[in-house]
Structure formats: structure tokens, C-alpha cells
GUVOZA-163855 format. One record per residue: residue in three letters; chain; x, y, z of N, C-alpha, C, CB in turn. Coordinates in Angstrom, 3 decimals, decimal comma. Glycine has a CB too. Example, Ala and Ser with C-alpha at 12.3 -4.5 7.8 and 13.67 -1.06 7.14 Angstrom:
% GUVOZA-163855
('ALA'; 'A'; (13,190; -5,690; 7,800); (12,300; -4,500; 7,800); (13,200; -3,300; 7,800); (11,308; -4,473; 9,046));
('SER'; 'A'; (12,850; -2,250; 7,080); (13,670; -1,060; 7,140); (12,900; 0,030; 7,870); (14,084; -0,598; 5,725));
//
This chain:
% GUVOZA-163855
('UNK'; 'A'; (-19,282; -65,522; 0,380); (-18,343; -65,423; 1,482); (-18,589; -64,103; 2,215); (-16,871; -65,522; 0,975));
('UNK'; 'A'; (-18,307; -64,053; 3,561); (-18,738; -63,059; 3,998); (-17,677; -62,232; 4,118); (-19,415; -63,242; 5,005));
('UNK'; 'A'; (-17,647; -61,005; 4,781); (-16,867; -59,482; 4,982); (-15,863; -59,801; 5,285); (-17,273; -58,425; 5,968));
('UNK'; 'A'; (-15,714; -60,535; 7,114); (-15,226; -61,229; 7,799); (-14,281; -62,354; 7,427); (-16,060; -61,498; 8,327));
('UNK'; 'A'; (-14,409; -62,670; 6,633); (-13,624; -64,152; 6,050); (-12,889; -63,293; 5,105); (-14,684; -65,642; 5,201));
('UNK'; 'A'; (-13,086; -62,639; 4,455); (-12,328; -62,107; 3,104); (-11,271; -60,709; 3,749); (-13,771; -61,442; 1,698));
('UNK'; 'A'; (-11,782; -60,124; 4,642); (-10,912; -58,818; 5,275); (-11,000; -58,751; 6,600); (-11,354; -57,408; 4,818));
('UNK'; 'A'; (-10,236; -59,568; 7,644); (-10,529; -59,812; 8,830); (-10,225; -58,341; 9,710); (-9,717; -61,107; 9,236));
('UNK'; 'A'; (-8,898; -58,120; 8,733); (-8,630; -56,237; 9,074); (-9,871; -55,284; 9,360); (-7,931; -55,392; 7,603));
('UNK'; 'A'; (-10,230; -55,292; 8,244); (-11,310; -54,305; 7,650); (-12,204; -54,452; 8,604); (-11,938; -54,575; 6,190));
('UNK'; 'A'; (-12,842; -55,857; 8,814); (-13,533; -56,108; 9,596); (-13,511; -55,591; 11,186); (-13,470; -57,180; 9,386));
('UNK'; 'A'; (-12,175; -55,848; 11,926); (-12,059; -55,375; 12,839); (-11,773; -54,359; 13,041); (-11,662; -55,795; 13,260));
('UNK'; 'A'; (-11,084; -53,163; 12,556); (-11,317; -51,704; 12,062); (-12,578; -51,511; 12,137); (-10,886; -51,353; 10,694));
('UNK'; 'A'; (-13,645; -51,585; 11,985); (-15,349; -51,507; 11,621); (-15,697; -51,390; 13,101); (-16,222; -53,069; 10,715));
('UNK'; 'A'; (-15,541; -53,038; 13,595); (-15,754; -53,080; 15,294); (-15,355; -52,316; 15,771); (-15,322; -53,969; 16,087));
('UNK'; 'A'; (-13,887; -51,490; 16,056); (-13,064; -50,519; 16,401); (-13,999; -49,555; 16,506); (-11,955; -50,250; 15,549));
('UNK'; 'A'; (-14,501; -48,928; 15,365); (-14,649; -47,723; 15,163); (-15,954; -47,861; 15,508); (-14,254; -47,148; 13,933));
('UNK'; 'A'; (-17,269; -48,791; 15,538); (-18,278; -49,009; 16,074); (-18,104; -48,696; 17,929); (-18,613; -50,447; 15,537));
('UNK'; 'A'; (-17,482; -49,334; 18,318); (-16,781; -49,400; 19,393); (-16,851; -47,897; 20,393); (-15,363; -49,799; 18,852));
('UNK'; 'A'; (-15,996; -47,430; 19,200); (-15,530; -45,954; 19,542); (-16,705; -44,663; 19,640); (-14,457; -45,553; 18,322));
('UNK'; 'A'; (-17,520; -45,221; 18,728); (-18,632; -44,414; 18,506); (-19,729; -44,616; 19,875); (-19,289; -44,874; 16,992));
('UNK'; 'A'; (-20,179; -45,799; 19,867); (-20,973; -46,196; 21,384); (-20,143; -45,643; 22,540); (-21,117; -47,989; 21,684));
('UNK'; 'A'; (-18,973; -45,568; 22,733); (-18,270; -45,031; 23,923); (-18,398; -43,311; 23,730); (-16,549; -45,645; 23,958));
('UNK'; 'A'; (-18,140; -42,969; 22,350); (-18,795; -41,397; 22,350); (-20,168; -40,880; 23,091); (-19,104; -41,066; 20,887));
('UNK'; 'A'; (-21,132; -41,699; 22,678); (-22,584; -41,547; 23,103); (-22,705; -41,721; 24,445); (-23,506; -42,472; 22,460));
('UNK'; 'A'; (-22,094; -41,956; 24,541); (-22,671; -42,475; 26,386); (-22,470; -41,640; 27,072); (-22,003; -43,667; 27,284));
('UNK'; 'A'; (-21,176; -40,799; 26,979); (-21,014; -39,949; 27,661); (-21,853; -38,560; 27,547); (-19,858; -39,893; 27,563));
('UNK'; 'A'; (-22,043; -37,883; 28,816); (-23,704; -36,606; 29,040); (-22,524; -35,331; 29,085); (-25,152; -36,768; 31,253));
('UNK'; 'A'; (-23,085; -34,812; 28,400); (-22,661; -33,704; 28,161); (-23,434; -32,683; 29,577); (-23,057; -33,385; 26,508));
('UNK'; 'A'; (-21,923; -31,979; 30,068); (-22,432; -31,167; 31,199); (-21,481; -29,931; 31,025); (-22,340; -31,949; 32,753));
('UNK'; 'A'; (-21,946; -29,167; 32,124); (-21,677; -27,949; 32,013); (-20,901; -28,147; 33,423); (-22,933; -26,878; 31,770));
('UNK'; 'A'; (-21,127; -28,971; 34,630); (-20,571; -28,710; 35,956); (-20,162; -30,011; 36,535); (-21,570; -27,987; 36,880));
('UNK'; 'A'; (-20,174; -30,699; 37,531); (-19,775; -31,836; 38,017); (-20,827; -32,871; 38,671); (-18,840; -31,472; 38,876));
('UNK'; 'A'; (-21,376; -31,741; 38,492); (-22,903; -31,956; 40,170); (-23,635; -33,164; 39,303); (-24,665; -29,937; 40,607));
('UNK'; 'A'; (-24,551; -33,177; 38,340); (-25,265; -34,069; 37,434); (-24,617; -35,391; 37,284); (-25,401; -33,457; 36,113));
('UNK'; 'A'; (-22,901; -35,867; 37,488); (-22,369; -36,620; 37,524); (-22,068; -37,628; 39,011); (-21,598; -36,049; 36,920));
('UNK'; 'A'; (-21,654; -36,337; 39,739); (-21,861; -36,869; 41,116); (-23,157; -37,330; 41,802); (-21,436; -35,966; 41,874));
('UNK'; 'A'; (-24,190; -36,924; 40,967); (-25,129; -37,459; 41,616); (-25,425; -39,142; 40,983); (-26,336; -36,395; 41,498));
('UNK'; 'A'; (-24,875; -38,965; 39,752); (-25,603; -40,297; 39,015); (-24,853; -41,267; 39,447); (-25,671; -40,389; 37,369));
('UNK'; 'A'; (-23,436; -41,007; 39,793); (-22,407; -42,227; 40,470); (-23,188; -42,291; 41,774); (-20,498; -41,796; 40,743));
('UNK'; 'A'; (-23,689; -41,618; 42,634); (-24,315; -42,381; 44,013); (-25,423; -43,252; 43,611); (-24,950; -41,306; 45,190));
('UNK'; 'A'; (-26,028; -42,855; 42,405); (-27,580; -43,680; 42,355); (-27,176; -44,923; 41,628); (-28,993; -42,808; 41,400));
('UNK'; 'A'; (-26,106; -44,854; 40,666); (-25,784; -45,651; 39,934); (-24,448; -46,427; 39,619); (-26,140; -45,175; 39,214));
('UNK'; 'A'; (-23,762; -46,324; 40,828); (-21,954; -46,562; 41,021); (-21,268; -46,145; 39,908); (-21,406; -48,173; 41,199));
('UNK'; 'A'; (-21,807; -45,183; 39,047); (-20,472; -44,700; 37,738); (-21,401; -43,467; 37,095); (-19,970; -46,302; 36,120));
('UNK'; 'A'; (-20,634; -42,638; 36,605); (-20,946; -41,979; 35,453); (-19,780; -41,334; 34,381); (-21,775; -40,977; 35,943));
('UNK'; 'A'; (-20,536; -41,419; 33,415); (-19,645; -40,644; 32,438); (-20,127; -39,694; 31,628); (-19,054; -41,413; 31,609));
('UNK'; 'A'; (-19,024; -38,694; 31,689); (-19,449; -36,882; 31,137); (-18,623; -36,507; 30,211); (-19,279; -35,560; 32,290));
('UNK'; 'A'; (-19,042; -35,650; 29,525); (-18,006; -34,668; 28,837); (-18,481; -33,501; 28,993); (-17,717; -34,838; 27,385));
('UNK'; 'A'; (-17,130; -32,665; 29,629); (-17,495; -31,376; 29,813); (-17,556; -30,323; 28,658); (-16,688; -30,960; 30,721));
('UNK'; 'A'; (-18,654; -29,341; 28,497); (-19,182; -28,130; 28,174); (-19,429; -26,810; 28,715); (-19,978; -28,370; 27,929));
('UNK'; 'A'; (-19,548; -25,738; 27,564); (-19,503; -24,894; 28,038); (-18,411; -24,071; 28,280); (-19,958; -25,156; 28,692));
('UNK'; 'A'; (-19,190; -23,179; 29,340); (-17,607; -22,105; 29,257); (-16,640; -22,757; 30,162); (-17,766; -20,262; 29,928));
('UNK'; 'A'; (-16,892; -23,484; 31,221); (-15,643; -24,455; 31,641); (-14,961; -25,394; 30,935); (-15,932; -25,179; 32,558));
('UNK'; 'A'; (-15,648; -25,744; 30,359); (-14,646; -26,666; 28,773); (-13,912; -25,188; 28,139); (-16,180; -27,681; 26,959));
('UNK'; 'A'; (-14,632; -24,495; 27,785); (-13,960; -23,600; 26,869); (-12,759; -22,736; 27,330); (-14,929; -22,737; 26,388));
('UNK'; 'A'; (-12,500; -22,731; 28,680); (-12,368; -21,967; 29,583); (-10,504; -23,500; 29,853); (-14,227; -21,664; 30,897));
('UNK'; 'A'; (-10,860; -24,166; 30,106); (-9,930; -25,347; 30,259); (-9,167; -25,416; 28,633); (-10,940; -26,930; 30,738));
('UNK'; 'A'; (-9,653; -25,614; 27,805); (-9,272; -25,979; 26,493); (-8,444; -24,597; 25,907); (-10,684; -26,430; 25,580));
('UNK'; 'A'; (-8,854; -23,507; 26,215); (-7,483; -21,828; 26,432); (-6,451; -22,048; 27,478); (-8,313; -20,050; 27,175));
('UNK'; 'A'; (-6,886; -23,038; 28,387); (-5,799; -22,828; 29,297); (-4,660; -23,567; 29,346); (-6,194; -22,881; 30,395));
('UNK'; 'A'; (-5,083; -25,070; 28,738); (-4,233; -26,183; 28,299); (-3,570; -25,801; 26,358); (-5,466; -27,814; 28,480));
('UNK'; 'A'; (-4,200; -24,814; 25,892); (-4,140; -25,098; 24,435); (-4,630; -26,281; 24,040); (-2,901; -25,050; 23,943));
('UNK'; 'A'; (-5,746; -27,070; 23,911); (-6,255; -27,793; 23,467); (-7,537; -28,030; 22,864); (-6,045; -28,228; 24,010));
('UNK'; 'A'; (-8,113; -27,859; 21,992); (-9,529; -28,130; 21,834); (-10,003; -30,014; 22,138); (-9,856; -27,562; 20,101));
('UNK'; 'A'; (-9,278; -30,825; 22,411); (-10,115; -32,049; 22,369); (-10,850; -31,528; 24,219); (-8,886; -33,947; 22,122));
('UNK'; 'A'; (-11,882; -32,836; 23,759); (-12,990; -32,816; 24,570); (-12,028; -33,066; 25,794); (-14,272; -33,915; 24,219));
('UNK'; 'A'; (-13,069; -32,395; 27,081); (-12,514; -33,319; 28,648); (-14,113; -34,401; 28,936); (-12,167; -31,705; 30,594));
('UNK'; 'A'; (-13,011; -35,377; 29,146); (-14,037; -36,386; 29,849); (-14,044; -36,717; 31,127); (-14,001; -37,541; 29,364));
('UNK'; 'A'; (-14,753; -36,644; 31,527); (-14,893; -37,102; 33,086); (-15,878; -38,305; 33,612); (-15,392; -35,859; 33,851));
('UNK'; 'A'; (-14,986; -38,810; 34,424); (-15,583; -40,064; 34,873); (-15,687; -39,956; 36,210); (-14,860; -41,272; 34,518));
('UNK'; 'A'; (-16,889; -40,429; 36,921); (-17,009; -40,334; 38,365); (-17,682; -41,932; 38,407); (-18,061; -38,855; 39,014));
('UNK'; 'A'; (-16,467; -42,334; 40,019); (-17,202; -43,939; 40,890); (-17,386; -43,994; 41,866); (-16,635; -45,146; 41,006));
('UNK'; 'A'; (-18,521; -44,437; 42,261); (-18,571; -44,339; 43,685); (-17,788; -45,306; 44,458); (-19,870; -44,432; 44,092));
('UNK'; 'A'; (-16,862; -44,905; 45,107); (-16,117; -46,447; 46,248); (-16,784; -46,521; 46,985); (-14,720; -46,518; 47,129));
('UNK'; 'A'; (-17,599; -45,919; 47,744); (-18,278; -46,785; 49,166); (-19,519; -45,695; 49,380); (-16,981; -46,922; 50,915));
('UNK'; 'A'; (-20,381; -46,240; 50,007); (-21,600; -45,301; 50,926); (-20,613; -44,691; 52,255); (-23,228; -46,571; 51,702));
('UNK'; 'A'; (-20,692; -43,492; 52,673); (-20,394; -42,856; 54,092); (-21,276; -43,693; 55,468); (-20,951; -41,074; 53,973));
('UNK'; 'A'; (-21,216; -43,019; 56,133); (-21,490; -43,120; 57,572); (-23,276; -42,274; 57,641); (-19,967; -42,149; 58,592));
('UNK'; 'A'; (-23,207; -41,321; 57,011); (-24,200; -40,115; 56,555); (-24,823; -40,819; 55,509); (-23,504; -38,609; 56,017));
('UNK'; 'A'; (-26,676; -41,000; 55,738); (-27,594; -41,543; 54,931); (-27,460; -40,570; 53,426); (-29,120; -41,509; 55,763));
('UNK'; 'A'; (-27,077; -41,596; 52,645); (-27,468; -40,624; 51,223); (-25,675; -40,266; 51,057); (-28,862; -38,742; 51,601));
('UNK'; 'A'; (-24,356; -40,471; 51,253); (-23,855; -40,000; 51,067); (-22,701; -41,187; 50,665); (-23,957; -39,083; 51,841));
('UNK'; 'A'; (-21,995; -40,705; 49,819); (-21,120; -41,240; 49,152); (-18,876; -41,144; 48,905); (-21,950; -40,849; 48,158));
('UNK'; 'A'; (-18,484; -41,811; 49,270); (-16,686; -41,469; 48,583); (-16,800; -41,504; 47,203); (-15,315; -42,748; 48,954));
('UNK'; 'A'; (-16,441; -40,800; 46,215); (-16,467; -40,812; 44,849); (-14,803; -40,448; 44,599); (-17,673; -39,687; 44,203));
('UNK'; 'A'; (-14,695; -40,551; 43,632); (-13,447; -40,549; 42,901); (-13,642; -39,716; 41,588); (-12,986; -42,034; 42,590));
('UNK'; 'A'; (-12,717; -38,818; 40,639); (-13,382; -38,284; 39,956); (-12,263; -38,126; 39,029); (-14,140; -37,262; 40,479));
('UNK'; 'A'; (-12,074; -38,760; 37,832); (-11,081; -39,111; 36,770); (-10,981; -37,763; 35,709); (-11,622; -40,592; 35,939));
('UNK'; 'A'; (-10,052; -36,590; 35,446); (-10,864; -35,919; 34,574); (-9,527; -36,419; 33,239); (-11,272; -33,957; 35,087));
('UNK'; 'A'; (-9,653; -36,576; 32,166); (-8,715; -36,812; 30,575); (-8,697; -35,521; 29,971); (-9,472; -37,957; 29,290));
('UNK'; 'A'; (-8,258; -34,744; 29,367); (-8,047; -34,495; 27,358); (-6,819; -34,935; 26,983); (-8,023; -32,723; 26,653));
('UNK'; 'A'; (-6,766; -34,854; 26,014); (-5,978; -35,037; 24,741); (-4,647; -33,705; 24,577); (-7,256; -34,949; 23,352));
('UNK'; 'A'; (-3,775; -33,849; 24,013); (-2,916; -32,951; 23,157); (-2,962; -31,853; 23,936); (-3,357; -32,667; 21,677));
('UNK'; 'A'; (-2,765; -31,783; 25,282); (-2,560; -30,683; 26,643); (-1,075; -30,207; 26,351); (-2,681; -31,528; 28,468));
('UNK'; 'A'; (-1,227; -28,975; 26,424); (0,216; -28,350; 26,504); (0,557; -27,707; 27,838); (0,396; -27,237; 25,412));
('UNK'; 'A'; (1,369; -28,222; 28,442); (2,149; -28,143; 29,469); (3,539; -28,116; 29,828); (1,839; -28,781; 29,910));
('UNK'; 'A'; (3,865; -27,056; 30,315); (5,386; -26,761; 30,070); (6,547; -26,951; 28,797); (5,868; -27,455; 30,988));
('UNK'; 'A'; (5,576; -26,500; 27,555); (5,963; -26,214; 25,943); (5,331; -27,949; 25,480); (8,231; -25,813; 25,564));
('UNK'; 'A'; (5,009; -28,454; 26,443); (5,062; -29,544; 25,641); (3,781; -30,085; 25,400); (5,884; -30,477; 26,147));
('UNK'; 'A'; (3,442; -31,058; 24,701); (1,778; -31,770; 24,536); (2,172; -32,938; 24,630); (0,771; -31,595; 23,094));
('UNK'; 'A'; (0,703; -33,230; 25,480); (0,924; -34,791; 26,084); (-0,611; -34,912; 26,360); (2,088; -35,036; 27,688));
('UNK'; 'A'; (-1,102; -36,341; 26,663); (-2,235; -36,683; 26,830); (-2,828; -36,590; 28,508); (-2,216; -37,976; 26,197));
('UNK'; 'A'; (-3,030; -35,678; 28,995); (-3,485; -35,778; 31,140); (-4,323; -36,197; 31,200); (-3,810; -34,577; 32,265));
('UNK'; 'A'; (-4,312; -36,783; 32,749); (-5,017; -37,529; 33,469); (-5,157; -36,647; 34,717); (-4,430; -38,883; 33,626));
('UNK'; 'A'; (-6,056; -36,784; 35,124); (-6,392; -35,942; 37,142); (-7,140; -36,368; 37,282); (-6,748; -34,380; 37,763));
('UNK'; 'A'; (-6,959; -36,917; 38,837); (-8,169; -37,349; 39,517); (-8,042; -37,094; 41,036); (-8,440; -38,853; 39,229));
('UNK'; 'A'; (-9,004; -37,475; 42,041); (-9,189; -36,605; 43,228); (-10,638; -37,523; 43,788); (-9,429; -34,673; 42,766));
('UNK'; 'A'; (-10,492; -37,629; 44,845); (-11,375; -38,462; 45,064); (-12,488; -37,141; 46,279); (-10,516; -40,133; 45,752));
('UNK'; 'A'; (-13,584; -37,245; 46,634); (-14,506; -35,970; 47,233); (-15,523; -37,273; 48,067); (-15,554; -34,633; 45,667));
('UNK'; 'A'; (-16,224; -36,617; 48,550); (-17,509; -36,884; 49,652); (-18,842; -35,960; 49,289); (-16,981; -36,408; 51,375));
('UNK'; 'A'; (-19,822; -36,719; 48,474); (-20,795; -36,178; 48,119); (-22,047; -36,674; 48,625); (-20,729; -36,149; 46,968));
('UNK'; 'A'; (-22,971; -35,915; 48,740); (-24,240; -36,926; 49,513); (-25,442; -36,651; 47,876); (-25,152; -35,898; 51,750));
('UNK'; 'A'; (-26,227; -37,497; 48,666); (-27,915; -37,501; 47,066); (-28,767; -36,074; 46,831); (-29,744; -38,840; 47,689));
('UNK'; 'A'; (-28,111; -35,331; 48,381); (-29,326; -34,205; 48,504); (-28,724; -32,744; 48,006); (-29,911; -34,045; 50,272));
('UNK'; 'A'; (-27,302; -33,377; 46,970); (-26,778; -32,415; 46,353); (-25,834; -31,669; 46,966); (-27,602; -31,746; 45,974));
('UNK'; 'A'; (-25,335; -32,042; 48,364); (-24,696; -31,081; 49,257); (-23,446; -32,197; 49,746); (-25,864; -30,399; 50,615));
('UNK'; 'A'; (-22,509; -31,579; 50,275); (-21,407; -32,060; 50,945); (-21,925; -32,716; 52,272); (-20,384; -30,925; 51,176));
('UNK'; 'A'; (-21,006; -33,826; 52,450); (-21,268; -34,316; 54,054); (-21,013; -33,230; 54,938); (-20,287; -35,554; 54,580));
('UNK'; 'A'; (-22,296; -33,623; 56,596); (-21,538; -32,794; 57,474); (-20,273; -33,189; 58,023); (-22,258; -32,514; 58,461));
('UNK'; 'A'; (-19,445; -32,105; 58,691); (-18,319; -32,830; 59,622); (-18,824; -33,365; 60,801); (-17,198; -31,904; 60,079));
('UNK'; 'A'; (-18,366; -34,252; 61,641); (-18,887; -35,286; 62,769); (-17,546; -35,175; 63,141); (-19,612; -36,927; 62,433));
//
């Protein structure tokens, strides 16, 4: 009999945590935003976790050591060849804010182009 038939729990706990682990990996470890914004224009998404002294630098300021993750999508191409609306999701965990801890969310949506630079104004 197999795993599955005898501990359907266990079993799905396993998937869970398999799960959890592939969603760890994926995300690129960065130091800035730029490496992300670029990969959402080439590739409509990316996902990061921030490093470094801006992680380290965020994680004193919130009281938190869990990771920040950041997610960037591209919503649309601009008007300007090469350039993109992105959106930019940032998470941690166990943030302390006004005495209290709670899980944040921020996001903000920007105008980035491929050649690494901001759109012009028109």
C-alpha cells in the first residue's frame, strides 16, 4: 500500500512543504530593484528577495528579521519603445508597527523602460 493511501495527512503536509520549498528557490536574491524591473519587462513577472544592507537596513527598521519579498508585473508596454507600467508588491513577516506585529504588504506601481532608465516626459 502506498504513503498516500495509508496517511493522506502526511502525505499532503509533504506536498505543502515541497511546495513551499520550490516557491523559496525561485525567488533571486538582490540587493536593489533594478535586476527585477528589468526581468518583468522581458518576462511579464519577477520574483526577488531582498539582500544586503537594504534588507538589513529594513529588517532594524521594522524589527523583523524575516525575509522581504518582492514581486514585480508588468501591466502594459508604454507609448516609449522598450518601456513598461510595472507594479511592485513588496511582503515581510512579523513587522512591528506602532507596538504592534503584523504581516505588510506595499505596493506602488512605476514606469520603467529595458535600457535601465525611466521614461521620458512627453
Amino acid at each position: 500500500m502506498s504513503i498516500h493511501r495509508r496517511n493522506p495527512i502526511g502525505m499532503l503536509a509533504v506536498l505543502l512543504l515541497a511546495a513551499g520549498l520550490c516557491h523559496a528557490t525561485q525567488r533571486t536574491p538582490v540587493t536593489d530593484l533594478k535586476p527585477l524591473l528589468l526581468r518583468a519587462i522581458a518576462q511579464g513577472s519577477a520574483q526577488g528577495m531582498l539582500v544586503g544592507e537594504a534588507a538589513s537596513f529594513m529588517q532594524q527598521k521594522f524589527a523583523s528579521r524575516a525575509p522581504i519579498d518582492i514581486d514585480v508585473v508588468s501591466l502594459h508596454p508604454l507609448p516609449q519603445a522598450g518601456c513598461h507600467r510595472l507594479e511592485v508588491t513588496t511582503r515581510q513577516r512579523d513587522v512591528v508597527e506602532n507596538g504592534q506585529r503584523s504581516d505588510k504588504t506595499f505596493s506602488y506601481r512605476l514606469s520603467f523602460c529595458r535600457n535601465g532608465r525611466f521614461p521620458e516626459r512627453r
